[in-house]
TORKOL-4160 file (C-alpha; in steps of 0.2 Angstrom, whole numbers, padded with zeros to 4 digits, m for minus):
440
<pt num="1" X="0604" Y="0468" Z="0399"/>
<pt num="2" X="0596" Y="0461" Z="0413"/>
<pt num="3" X="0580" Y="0464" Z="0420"/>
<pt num="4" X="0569" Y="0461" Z="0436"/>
<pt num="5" X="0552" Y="0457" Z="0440"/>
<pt num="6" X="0548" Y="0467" Z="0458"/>
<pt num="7" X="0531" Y="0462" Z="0467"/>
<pt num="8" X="0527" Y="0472" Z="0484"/>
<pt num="9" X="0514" Y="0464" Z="0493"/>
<pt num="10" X="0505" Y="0476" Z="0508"/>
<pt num="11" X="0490" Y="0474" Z="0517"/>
<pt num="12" X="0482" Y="0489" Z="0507"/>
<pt num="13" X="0487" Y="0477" Z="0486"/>
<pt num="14" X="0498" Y="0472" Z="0479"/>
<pt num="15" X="0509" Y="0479" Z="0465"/>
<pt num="16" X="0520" Y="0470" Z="0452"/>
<pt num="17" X="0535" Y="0481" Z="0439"/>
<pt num="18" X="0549" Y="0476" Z="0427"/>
<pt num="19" X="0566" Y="0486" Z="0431"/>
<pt num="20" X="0582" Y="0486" Z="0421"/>
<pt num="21" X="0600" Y="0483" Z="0428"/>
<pt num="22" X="0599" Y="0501" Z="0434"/>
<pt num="23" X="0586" Y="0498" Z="0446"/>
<pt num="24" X="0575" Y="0510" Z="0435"/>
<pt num="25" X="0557" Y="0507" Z="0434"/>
<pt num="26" X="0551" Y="0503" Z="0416"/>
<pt num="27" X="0532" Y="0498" Z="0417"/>
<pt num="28" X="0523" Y="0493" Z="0434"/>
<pt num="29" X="0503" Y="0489" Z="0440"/>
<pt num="30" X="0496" Y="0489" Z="0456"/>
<pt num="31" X="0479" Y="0478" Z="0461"/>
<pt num="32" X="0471" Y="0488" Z="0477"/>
<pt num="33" X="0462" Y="0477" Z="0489"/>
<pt num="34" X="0443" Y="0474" Z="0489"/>
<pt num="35" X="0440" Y="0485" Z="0504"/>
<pt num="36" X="0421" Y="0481" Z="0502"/>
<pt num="37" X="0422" Y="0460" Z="0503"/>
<pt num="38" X="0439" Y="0462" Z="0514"/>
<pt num="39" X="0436" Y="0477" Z="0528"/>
<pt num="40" X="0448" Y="0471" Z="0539"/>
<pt num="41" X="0467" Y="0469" Z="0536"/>
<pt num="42" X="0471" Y="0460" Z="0554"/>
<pt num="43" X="0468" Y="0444" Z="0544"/>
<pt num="44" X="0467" Y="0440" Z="0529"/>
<pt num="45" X="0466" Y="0425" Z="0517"/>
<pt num="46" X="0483" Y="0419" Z="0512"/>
<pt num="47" X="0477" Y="0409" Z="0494"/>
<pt num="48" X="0467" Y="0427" Z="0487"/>
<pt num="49" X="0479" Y="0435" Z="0491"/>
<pt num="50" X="0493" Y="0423" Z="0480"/>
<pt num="51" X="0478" Y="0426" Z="0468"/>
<pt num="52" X="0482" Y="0443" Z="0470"/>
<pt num="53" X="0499" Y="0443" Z="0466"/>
<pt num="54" X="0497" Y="0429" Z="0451"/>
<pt num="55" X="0486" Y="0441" Z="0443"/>
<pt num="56" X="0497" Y="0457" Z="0445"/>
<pt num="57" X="0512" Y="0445" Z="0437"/>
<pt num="58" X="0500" Y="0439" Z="0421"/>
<pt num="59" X="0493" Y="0461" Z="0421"/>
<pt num="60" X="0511" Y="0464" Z="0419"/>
<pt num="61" X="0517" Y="0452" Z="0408"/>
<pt num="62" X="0505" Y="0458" Z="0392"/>
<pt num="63" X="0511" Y="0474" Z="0394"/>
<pt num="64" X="0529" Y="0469" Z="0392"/>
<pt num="65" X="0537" Y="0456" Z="0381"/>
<pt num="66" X="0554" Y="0456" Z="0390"/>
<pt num="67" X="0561" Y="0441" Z="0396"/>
<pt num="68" X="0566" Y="0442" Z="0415"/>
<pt num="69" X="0583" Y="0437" Z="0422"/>
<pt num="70" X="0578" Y="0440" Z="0441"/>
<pt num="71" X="0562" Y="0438" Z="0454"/>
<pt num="72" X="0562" Y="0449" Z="0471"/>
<pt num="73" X="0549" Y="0449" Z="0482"/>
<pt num="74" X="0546" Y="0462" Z="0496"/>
<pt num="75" X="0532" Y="0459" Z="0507"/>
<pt num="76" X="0524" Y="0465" Z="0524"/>
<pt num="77" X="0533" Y="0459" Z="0539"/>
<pt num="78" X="0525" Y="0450" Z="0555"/>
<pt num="79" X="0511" Y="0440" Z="0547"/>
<pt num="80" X="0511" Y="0423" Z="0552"/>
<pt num="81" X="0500" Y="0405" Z="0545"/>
<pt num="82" X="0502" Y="0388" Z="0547"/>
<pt num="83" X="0502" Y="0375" Z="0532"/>
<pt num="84" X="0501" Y="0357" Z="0537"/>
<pt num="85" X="0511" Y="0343" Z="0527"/>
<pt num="86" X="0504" Y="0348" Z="0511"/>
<pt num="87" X="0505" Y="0365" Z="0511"/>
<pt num="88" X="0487" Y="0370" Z="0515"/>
<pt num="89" X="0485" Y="0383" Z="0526"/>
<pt num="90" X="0477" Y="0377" Z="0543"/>
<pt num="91" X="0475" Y="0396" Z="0551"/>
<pt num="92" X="0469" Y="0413" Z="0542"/>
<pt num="93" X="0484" Y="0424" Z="0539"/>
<pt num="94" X="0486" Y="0435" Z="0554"/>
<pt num="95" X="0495" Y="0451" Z="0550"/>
<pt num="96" X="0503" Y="0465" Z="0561"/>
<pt num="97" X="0488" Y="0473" Z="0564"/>
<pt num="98" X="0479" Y="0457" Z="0573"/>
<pt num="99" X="0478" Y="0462" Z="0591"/>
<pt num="100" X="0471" Y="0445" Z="0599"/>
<pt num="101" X="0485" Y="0440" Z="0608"/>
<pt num="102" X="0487" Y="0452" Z="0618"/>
<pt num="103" X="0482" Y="0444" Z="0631"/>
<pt num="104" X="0498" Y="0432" Z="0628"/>
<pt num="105" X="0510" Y="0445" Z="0626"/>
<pt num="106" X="0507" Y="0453" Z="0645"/>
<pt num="107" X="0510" Y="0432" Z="0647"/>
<pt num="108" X="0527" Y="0435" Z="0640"/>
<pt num="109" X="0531" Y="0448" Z="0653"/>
<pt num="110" X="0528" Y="0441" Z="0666"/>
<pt num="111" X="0538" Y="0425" Z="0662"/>
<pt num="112" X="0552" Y="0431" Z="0652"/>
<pt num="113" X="0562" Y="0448" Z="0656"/>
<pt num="114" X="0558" Y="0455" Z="0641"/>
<pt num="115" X="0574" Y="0468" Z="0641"/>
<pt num="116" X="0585" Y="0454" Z="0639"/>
<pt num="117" X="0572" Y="0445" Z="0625"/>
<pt num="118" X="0572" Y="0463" Z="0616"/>
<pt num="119" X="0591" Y="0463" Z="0618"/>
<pt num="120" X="0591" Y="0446" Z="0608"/>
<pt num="121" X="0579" Y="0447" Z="0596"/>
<pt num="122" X="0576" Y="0466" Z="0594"/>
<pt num="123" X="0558" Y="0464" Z="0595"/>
<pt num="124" X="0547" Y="0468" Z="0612"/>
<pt num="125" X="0533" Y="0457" Z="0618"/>
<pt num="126" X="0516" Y="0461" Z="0607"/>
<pt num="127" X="0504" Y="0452" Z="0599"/>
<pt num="128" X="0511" Y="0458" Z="0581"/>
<pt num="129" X="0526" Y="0447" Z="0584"/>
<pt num="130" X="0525" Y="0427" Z="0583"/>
<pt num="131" X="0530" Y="0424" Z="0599"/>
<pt num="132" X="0512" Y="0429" Z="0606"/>
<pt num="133" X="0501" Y="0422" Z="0589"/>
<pt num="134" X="0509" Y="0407" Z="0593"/>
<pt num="135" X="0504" Y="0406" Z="0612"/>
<pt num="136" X="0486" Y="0411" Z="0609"/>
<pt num="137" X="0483" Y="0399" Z="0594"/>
<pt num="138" X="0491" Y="0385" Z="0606"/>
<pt num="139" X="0480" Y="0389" Z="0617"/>
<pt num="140" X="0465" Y="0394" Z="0610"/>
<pt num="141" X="0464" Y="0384" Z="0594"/>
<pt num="142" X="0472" Y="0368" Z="0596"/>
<pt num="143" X="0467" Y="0359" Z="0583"/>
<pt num="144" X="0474" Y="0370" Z="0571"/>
<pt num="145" X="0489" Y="0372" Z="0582"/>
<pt num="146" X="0491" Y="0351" Z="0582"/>
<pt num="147" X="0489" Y="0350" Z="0562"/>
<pt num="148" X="0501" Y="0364" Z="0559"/>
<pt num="149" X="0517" Y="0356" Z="0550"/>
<pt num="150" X="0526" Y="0372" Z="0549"/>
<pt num="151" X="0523" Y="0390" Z="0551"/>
<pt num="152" X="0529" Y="0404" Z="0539"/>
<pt num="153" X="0525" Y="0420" Z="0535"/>
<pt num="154" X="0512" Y="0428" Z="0518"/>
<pt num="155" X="0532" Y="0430" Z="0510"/>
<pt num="156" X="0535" Y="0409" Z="0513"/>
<pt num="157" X="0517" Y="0406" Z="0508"/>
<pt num="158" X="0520" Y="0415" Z="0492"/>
<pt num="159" X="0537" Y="0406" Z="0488"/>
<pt num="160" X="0526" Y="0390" Z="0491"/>
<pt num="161" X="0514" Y="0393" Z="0480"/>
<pt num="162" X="0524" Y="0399" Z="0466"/>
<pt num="163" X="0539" Y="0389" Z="0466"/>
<pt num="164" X="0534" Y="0377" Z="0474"/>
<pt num="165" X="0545" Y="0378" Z="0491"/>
<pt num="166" X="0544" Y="0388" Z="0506"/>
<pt num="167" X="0559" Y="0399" Z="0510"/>
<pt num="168" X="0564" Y="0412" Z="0522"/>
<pt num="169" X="0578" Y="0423" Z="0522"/>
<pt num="170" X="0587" Y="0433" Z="0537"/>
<pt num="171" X="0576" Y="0448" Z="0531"/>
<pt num="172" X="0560" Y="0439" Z="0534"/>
<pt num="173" X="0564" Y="0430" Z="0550"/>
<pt num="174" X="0571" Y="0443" Z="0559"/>
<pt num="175" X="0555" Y="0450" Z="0559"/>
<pt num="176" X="0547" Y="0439" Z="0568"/>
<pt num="177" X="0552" Y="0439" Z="0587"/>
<pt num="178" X="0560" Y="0424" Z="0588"/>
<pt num="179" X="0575" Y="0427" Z="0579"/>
<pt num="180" X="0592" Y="0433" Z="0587"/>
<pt num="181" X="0601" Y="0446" Z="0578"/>
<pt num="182" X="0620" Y="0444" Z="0584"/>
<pt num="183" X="0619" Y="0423" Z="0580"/>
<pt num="184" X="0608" Y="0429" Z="0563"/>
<pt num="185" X="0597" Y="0412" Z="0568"/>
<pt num="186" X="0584" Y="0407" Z="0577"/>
<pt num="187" X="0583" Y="0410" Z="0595"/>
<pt num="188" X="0583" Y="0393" Z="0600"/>
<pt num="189" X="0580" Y="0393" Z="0618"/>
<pt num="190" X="0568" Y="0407" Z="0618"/>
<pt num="191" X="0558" Y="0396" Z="0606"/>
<pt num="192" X="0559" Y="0381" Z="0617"/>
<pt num="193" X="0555" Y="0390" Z="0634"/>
<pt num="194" X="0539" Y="0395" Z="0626"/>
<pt num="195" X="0534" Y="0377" Z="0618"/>
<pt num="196" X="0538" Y="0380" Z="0598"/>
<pt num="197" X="0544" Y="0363" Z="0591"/>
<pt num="198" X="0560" Y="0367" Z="0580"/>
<pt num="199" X="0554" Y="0357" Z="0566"/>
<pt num="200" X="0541" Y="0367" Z="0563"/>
<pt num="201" X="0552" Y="0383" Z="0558"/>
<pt num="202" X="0558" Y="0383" Z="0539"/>
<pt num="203" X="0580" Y="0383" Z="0538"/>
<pt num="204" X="0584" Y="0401" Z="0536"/>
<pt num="205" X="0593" Y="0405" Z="0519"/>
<pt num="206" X="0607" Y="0414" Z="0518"/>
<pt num="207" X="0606" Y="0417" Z="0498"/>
<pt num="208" X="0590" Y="0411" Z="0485"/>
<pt num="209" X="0592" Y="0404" Z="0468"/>
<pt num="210" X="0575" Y="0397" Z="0466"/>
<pt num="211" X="0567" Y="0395" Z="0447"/>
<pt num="212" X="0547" Y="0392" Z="0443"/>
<pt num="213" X="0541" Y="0374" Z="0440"/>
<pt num="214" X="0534" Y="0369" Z="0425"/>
<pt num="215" X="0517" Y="0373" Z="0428"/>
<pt num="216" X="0521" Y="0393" Z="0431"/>
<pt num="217" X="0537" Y="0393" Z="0416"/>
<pt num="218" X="0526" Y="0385" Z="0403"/>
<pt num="219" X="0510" Y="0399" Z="0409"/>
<pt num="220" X="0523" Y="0413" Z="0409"/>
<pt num="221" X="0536" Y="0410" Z="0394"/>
<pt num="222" X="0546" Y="0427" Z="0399"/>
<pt num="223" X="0549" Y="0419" Z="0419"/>
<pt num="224" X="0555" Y="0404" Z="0411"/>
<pt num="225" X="0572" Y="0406" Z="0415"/>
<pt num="226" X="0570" Y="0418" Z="0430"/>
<pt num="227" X="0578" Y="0415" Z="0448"/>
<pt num="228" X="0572" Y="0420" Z="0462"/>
<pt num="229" X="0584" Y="0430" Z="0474"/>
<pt num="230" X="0579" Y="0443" Z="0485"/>
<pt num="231" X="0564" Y="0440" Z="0498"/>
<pt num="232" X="0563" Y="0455" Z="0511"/>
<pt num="233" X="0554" Y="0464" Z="0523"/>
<pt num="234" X="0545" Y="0478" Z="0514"/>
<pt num="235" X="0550" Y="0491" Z="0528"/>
<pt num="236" X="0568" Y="0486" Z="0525"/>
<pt num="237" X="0565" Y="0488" Z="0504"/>
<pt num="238" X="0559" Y="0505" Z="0506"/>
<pt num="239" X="0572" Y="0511" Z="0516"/>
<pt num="240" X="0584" Y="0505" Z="0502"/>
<pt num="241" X="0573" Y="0512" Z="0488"/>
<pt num="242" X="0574" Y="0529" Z="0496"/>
<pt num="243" X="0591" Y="0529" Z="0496"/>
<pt num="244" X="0592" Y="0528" Z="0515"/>
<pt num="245" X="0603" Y="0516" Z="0519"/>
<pt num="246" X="0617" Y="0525" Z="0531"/>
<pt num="247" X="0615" Y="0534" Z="0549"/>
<pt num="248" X="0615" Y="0550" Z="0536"/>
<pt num="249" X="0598" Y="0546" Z="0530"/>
<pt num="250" X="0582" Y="0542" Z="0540"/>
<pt num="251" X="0564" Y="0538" Z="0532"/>
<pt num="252" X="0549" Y="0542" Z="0538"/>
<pt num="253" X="0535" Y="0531" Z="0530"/>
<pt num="254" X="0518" Y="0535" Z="0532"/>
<pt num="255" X="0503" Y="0523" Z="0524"/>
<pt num="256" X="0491" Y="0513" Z="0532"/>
<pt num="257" X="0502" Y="0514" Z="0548"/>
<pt num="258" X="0517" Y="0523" Z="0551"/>
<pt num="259" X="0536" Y="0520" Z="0554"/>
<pt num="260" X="0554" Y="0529" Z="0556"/>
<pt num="261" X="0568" Y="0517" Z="0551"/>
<pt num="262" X="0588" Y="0518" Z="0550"/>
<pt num="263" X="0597" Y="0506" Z="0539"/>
<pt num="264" X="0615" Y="0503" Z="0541"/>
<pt num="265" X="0630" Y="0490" Z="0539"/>
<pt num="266" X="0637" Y="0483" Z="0556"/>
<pt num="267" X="0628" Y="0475" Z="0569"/>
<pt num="268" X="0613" Y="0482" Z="0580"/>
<pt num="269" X="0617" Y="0495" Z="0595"/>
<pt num="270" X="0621" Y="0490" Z="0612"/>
<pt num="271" X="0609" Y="0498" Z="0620"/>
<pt num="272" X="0592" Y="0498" Z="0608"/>
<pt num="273" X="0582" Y="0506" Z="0620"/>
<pt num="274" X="0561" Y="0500" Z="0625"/>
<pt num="275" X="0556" Y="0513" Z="0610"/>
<pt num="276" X="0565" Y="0504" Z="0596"/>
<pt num="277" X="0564" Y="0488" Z="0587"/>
<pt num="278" X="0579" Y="0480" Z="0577"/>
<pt num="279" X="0578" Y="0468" Z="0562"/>
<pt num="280" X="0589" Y="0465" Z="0547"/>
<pt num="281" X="0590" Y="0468" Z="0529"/>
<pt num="282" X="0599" Y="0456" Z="0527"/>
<pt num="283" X="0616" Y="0448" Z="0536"/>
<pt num="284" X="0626" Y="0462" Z="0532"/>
<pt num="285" X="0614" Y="0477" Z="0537"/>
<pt num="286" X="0603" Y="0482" Z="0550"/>
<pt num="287" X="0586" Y="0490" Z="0550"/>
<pt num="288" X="0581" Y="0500" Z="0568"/>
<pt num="289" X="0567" Y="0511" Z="0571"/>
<pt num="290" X="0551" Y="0513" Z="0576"/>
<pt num="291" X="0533" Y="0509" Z="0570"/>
<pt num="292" X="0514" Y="0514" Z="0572"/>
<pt num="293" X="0499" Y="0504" Z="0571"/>
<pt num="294" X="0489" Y="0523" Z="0566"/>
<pt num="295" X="0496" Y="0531" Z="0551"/>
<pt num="296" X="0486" Y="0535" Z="0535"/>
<pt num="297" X="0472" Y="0521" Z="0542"/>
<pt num="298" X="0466" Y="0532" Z="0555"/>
<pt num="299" X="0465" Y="0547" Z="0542"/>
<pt num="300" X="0454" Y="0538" Z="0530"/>
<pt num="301" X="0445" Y="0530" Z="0545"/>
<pt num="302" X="0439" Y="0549" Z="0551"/>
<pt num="303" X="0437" Y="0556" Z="0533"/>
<pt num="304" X="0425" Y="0540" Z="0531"/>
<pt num="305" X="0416" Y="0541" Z="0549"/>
<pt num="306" X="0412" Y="0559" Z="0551"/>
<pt num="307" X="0406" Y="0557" Z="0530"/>
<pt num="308" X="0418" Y="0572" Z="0527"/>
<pt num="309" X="0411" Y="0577" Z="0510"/>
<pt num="310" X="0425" Y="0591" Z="0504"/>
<pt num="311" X="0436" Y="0585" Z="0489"/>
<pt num="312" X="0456" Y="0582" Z="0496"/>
<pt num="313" X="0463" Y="0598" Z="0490"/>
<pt num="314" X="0449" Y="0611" Z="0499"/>
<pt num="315" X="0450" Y="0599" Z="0515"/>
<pt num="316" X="0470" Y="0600" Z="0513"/>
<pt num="317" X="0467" Y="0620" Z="0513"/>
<pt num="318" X="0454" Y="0620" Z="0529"/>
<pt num="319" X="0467" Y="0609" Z="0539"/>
<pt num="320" X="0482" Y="0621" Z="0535"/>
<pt num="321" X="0471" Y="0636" Z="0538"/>
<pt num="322" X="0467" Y="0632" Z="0556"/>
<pt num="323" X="0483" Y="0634" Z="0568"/>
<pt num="324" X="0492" Y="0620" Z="0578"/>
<pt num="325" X="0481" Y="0617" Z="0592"/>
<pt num="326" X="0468" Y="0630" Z="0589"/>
<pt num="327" X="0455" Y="0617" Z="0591"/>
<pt num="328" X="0458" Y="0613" Z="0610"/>
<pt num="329" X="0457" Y="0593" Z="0607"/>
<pt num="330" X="0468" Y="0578" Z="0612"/>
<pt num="331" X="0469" Y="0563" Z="0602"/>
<pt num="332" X="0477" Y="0547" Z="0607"/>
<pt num="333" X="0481" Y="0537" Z="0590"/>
<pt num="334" X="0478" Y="0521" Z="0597"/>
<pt num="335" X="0464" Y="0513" Z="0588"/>
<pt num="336" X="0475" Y="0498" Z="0581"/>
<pt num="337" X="0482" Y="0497" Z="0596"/>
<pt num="338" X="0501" Y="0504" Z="0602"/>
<pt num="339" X="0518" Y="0498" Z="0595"/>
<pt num="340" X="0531" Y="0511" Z="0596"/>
<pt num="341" X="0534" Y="0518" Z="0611"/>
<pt num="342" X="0525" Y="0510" Z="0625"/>
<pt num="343" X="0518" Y="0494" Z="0615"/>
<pt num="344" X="0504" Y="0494" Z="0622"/>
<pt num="345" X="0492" Y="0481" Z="0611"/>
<pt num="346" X="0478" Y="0485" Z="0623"/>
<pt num="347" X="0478" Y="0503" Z="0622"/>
<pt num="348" X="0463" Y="0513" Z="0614"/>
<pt num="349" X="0462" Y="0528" Z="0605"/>
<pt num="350" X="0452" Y="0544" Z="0612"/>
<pt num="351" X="0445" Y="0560" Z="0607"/>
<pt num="352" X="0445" Y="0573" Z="0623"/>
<pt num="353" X="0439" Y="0591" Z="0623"/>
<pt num="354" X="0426" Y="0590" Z="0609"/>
<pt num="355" X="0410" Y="0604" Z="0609"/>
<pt num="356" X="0395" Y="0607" Z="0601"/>
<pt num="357" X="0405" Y="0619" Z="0591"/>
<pt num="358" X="0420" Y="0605" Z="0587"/>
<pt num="359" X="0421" Y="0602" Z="0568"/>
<pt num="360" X="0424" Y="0588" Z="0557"/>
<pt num="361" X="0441" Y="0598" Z="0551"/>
<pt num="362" X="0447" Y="0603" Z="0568"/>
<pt num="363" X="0446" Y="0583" Z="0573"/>
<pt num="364" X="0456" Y="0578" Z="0559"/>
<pt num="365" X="0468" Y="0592" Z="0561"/>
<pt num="366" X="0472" Y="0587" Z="0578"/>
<pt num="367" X="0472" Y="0567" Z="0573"/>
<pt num="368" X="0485" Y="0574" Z="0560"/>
<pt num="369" X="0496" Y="0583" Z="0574"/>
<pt num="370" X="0494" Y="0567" Z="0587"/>
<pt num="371" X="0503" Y="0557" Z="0575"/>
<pt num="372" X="0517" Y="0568" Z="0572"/>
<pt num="373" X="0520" Y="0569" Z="0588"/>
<pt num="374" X="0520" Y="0550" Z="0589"/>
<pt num="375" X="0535" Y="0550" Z="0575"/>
<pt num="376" X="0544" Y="0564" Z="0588"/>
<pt num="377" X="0545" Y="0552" Z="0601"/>
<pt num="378" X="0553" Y="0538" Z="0588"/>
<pt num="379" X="0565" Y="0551" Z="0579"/>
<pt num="380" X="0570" Y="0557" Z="0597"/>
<pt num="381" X="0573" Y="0539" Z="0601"/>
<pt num="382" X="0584" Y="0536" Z="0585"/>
<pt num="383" X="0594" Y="0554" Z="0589"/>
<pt num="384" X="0602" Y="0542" Z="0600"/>
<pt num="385" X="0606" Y="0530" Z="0584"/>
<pt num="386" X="0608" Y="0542" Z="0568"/>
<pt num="387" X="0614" Y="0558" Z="0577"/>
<pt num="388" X="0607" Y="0573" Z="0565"/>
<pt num="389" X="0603" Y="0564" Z="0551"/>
<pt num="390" X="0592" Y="0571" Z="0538"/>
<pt num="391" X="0574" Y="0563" Z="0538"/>
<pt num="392" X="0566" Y="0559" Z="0520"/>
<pt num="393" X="0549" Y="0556" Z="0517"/>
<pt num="394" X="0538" Y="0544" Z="0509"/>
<pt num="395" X="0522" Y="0533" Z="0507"/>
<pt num="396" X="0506" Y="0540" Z="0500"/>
<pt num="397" X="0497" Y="0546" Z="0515"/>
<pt num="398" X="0512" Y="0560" Z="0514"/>
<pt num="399" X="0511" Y="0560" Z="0496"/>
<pt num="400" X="0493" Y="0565" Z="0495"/>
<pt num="401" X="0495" Y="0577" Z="0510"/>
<pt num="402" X="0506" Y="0591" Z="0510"/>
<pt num="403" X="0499" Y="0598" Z="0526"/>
<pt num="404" X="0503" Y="0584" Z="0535"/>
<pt num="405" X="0521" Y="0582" Z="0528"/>
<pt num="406" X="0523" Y="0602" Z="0536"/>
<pt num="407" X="0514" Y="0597" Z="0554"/>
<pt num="408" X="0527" Y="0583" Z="0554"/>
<pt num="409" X="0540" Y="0596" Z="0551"/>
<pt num="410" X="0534" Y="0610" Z="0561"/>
<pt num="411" X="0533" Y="0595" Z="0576"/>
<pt num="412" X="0548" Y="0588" Z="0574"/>
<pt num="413" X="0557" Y="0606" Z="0573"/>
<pt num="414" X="0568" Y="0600" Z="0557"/>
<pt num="415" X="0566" Y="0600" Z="0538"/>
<pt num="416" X="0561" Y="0584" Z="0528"/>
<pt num="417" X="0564" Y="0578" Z="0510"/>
<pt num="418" X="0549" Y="0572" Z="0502"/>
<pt num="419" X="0557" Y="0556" Z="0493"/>
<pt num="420" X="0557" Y="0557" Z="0475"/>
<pt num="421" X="0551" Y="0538" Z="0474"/>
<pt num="422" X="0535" Y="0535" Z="0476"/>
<pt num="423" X="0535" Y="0515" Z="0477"/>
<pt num="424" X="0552" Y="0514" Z="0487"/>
<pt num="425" X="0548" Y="0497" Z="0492"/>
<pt num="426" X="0546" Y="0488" Z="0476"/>
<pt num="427" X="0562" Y="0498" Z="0470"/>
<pt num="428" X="0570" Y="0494" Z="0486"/>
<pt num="429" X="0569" Y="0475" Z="0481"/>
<pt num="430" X="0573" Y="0476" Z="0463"/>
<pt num="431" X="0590" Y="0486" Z="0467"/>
<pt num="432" X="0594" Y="0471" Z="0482"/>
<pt num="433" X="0590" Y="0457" Z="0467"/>
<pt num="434" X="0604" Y="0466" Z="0458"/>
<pt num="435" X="0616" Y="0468" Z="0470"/>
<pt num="436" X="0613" Y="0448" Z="0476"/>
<pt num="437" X="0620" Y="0445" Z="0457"/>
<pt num="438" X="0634" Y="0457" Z="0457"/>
<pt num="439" X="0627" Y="0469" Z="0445"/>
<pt num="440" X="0627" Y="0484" Z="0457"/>
């Protein structure tokens, strides 16, 4: 039988599980990030965090004695570092969540017609995507900019390390702003109007077959013959791994930000509208939806600030006791920032209407209900897309908060499944490794 070694990487850990052929879960371990050295997830250090994953492979591997046929890797999409021409990494790794570009992207606007740029590449102009990462390091930090050899993503980077050669795949690239989603390639002339040189993007892969060198084979005896086949985006793996991927089936993942996502065979739509992003699963599916820079972060970012002392099941009954809107306040979610609808990098989050008699509860109620009604402008957005589909839940800010899950709901005037799979993205990989190899 054969098996698969999953590893999820996100900017909250990483996790690492052995799956069979059924795409069933048999042992798994997760390895949190050091919140306490690493405060900040906008950028992060590309080497600890391939400790990070090296270390969730060698945990796993005393647990199991299996040998593995297949390798998938699901990791976070947009981040972007540069390695010179021996792989070292001349910038920090900049995830989604950096903002410093934003400067750049209101650049893009007004040189570019950014309908017609969003048409191509599904992306809008925002200092998540590479198009504005790249400007502002050009600009800003030239040197690193002149050393760079190539730039990649933390998915690339990993590849690198561990096998010893960087590769991208449809998934990966299509994340990034500068790929075109009809050709399923680079978008060439967008990348020369804004001054990328073409050698320094990686030759997108269609299909993987890549096998450890010596050095990791001969450390890890049960990957010795493994090949790697499957690198995607995680928000495209956990789509899959909650069985959502038809216009019948919408997920909503809430973590350390948010998302709405369909995932269907065929092309992109027509007409995406300014909401909505498009990338790809891969060269046969697509992935539309939308995203939020506040999800489960801004949650745990109140809790922490206002020093709410009540355990999470007594502050889960306090919320629920209070009605919708019984608290009189207005929250704009915007401290990362705004992605879906208005992308908006520069826009800032707010509290309005608070009094002396304002409590810590009532201000995280309402935070609660802001975001929900966030994920109602996407899921009206995607109407247009996934006519009536049913909307399933996941990711462990829902999981660990009911009352959310319901203020969703009650927003959104529909029902919601609650997703039966906790780690949809690692399962989401491990199932794509199988059908790469025909054996689902």
């Amino acid at each position: 039988m054969s098996s698969v070694l999953s590893i999820d990487v996100g900017t909250s850990g990483v996790r690492a599980a052995l799956f069979d052929e059924l795409g069933n879960e048999v042992q798994g371990v997760r390895r949190r990030r050091n919140e306490a050295t690493i405060p900040d997830f906008a950028e992060l250090d590309p080497d600890a965090l391939v400790d990070e994953v090296i270390k969730s492979i060698e945990e796993l591997l005393t647990v199991t004695g299996r040998a593995i046929d297949l390798i998938s890797i699901s990791a976070f999409w947009h981040s972007l570092v540069g390695i010179d021409s021996k792989g070292t990494p001349t910038t920090p790794l900049l995830t989604w969540a950096d903002t410093s570009a934003a400067q750049f992207a209101n650049e893009l606007r007004s040189r570019f017609d950014e309908h017609e740029i969003h048409a191509r590449t599904g992306c809008r102009f925002h200092p998540s995507y590479w198009p504005a990462k790249l400007l502002s390091l050009k600009m800003n930090h030239e040197a690193k900019f002149r050393d760079t050899r190539c730039w990649v993503g933390f998915a690339e980077y990993l590849c690198l390390r561990l096998f010893g050669q960087a590769a991208t795949t449809i998934s990966m690239a299509s994340a990034t702003g500068l790929f075109n989603q009809r050709n399923r390639d680079w978008d060439w002339d967008f990348i020369k109007a804004i001054g990328i040189s073409p050698d320094t993007l990686l030759e997108i892969s269609t299909s993987l077959d890549l096998r450890l060198p010596k050095n990791f084979a001969s450390r890890w005896p049960a990957l010795a013959k493994a090949r790697l086949v499957t690198i995607i985006g995680d928000g495209a793996a956990n789509n899959i791994g909650a069985s959502c991927s038809t216009k019948q089936r919408i997920a909503l993942m809430v973590g350390t930000s948010g998302a709405m996502r369909v995932v269907f065979a065929g092309e992109p739509p027509d007409e995406l509208g300014p909401e909505l992003w498009s990338y790809r699963v891969s060269d046969v599916r697509v992935v539309v939806g939308g995203a939020l820079s506040d999800g489960g972060g801004l949650f745990k970012w109140l809790t922490g600030a206002m020093n709410v002392s009540q355990d999470m099941r007594t502050l889960e009954q306090e919320i629920a006791a209070l009605k919708p809107d019984s608290h009189g306040l207005t929250i704009l979610p915007f401290w990362s920032g705004e992605r879906s609808t208005g992308w908006l990098a520069d826009a800032r989050g707010g509290i309005f209407g608070l009094r002396q008699q304002t409590t810590p509860v009532e201000i995280i109620r309402a935070a609660l209900e802001s975001v929900a009604y966030r994920f109602e402008l996407i899921a009206r957005a995607l109407d247009r897309i996934a006519p009536g589909a049913t909307i399933v839940a996941s990711g462990n800010a829902l999981r660990s908060s009911r009352v959310w899950l319901q203020i969703i709901a009650d927003v959104l005037g529909r029902p919601l499944m609650f997703g039966a799979t906790s780690e949809a993205s690692i399962r989401g990989a491990a199932l794509l490794a199988l059908e790469a190899v025909g054996k689902i």
